[in-house]
C-alpha positions, -999 to +999 in steps of 0.1 A: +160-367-166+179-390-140+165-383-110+126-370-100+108-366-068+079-374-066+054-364-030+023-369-021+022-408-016-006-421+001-003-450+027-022-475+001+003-466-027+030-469-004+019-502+013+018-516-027+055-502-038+070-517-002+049-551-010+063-549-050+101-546-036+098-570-009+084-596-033+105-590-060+136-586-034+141-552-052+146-516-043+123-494-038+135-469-064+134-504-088+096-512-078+087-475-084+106-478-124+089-513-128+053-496-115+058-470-139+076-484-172+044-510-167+016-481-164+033-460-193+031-489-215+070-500-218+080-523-193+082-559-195+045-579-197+034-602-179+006-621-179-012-607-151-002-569-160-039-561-173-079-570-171-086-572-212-053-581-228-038-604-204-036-632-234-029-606-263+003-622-261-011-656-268-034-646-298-021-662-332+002-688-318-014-720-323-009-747-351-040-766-367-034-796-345-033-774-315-064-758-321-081-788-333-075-806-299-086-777-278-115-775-299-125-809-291-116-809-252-146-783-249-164-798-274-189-811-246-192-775-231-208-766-266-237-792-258-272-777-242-291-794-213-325-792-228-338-795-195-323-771-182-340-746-204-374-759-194 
């Protein structure tokens, strides 16, 4: 398939599509295949394309050393105000 109409846009959908291509300085056909490779699953990530898996991409990349350091920058985050919890 090459070429698909699609109808029924509403003003909010089209307002995002026009923001997407003005942004981007694309197309508006290009916006609409980016919108929709990203929604079907197979267009480029990003890290802001979802809530929940936004760092998937991160997961299993450190070293040792690099999780050793971040594990001691929020070391003191790990402590507990005892007076708070009075």
């Amino acid at each position: 398939m090459k070429q698909l109409t699609i109808r029924g846009f509403d003003t909010e959908l089209e307002r995002r599509i026009q923001d997407l291509a003005r942004s981007e300085g694309i197309s508006l056909n290009q916006a609409v295949l980016r919108l929709l490779r990203k929604a079907s699953g197979i267009g480029p990530r990003s890290r802001s394309d979802s809530i929940g898996d936004a760092l998937d991409d991160l997961a299993g990349t450190w070293t040792a050393d690099e999780e050793r350091e971040f594990l001691a920058a929020i070391e003191p985050l790990e402590q507990v105000d005892e007076e708070l919890w009075r």
